[in-house]
N, C-alpha and C positions, 0 to 999 in steps of 0.2 A: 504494500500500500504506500502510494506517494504519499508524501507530508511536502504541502506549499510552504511558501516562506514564509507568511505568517503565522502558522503553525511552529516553522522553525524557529520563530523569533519568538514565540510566546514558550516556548519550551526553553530556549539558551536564558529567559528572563527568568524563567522558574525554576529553571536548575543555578543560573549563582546566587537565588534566595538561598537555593537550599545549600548549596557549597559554603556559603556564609552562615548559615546556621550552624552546619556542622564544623566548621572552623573555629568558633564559639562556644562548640562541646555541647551545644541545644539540643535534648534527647529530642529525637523523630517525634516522640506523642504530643512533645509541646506546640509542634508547627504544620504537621501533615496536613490538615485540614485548610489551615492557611494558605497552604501550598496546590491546593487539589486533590491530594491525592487520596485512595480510598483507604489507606491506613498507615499505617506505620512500618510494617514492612513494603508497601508500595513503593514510598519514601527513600528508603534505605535500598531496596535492589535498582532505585533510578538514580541514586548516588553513584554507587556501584560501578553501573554501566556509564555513568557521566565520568569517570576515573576511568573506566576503560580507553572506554572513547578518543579521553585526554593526552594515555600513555600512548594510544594507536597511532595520532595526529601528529605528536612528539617524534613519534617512530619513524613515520613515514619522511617528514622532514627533515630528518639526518637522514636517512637514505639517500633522498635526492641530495641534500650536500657531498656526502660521499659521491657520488654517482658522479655528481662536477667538477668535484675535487681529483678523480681519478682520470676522468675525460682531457684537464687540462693537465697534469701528470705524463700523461702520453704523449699530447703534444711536446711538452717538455724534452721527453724522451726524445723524439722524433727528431726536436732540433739538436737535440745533444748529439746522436747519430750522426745527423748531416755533418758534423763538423769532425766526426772521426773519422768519415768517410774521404773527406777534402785534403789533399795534400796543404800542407803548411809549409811555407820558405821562411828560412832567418833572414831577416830585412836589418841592414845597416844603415846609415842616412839614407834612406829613399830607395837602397838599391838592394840588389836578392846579393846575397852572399853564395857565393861558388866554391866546391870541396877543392880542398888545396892542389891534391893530388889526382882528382878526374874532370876538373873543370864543370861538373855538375850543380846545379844549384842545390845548398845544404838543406835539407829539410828540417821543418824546428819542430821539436816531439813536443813543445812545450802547451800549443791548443789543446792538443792529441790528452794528455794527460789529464790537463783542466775538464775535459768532456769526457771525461772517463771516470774521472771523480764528483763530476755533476750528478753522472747516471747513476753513480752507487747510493748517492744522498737521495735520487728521484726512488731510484729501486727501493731505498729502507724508508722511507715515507709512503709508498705502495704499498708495500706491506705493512705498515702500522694501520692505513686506513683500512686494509682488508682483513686485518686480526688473525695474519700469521704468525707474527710475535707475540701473540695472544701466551703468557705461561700455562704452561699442559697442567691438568688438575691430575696430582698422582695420589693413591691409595698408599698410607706408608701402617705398614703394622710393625709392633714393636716384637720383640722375641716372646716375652710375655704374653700378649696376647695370641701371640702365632699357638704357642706351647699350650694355651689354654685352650684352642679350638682343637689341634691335637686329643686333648686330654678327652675331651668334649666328645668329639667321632669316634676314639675308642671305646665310650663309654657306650655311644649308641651302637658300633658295629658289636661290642660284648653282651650290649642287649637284645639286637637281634641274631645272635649265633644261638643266644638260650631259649631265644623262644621258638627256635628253627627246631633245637633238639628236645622241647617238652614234648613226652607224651601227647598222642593227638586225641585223646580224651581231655587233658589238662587248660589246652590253648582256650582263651580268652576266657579264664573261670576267675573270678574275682581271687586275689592274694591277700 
């Protein structure tokens, strides 16, 4: 079902009533009525979903930051490339410098490097925005515990070896 915009607007107006009550700590039973709504959990699951909603809208706009963020990153990239691609000459006053010994003009690694070290600062900013540097959440048990759950599964597999070997009149009789 569509909701027009004045609908929308009477709904965005009754929901920061109610965001403002609740921000004030106002139990639901004091203002529902106030508010519209049919009781006081109606109140509280439209809160709820107005927090949803909130974190969804939040959400979605750092995505597209990201998104642009990444978009102009590449370009970055791309020119950084072109210039590793492009030969470079050592320029002296004005003029290309030539290898002493082949009459060649000297090439200068010294761009070559600069965009080399651009791309590594674009690369670790790519991945920051992508959350491969994200730290891995790791399970750490201590010995203690390890030795406890040991202790534990012996227990259980000692318990069912014995009730493998009771008497098959015995199994499941009250102890």
């Amino acid at each position: 079902m569509a909701v027009n915009r004045g609908e929308r607007a009477a709904m965005a107006v009754r929901r920061a009533k109610l965001v403002e009550y609740r921000r004030r700590k106002v139990p639901y039973s004091q203002f529902y009525k106030e508010l519209g709504y049919a009781n006081a959990n109606a109140a509280s699951r439209d809160f709820h979903r107005a927090l949803e909603e909130s974190i969804a809208e939040q959400h979605a706009s750092v995505e597209v930051y990201r998104e642009e963020q990444l978009i102009e990153l590449d370009f970055l990239a791309e020119e950084a490339h072109k210039i590793l691609r492009t030969r470079h000459y050592v320029i002296n006053s004005g003029r290309i410098v030539e290898h002493p010994d082949t009459g060649e003009p000297l090439e200068d690694d010294g761009p070559v490097l600069a965009a080399i070290d651009r791309l590594v600062k674009i690369l670790d900013r790519i991945a920051k925005l992508r959350g491969l540097d994200a730290p891995q959440r790791l399970e750490v048990m201590t010995i203690d515990a390890i030795e406890a759950a040991i202790a534990d599964l012996n227990e259980q597999l000692a318990a069912s070896d014995a009730q493998a070997e009771a008497p098959a009149g015995t199994q499941g009789a009250p102890g």
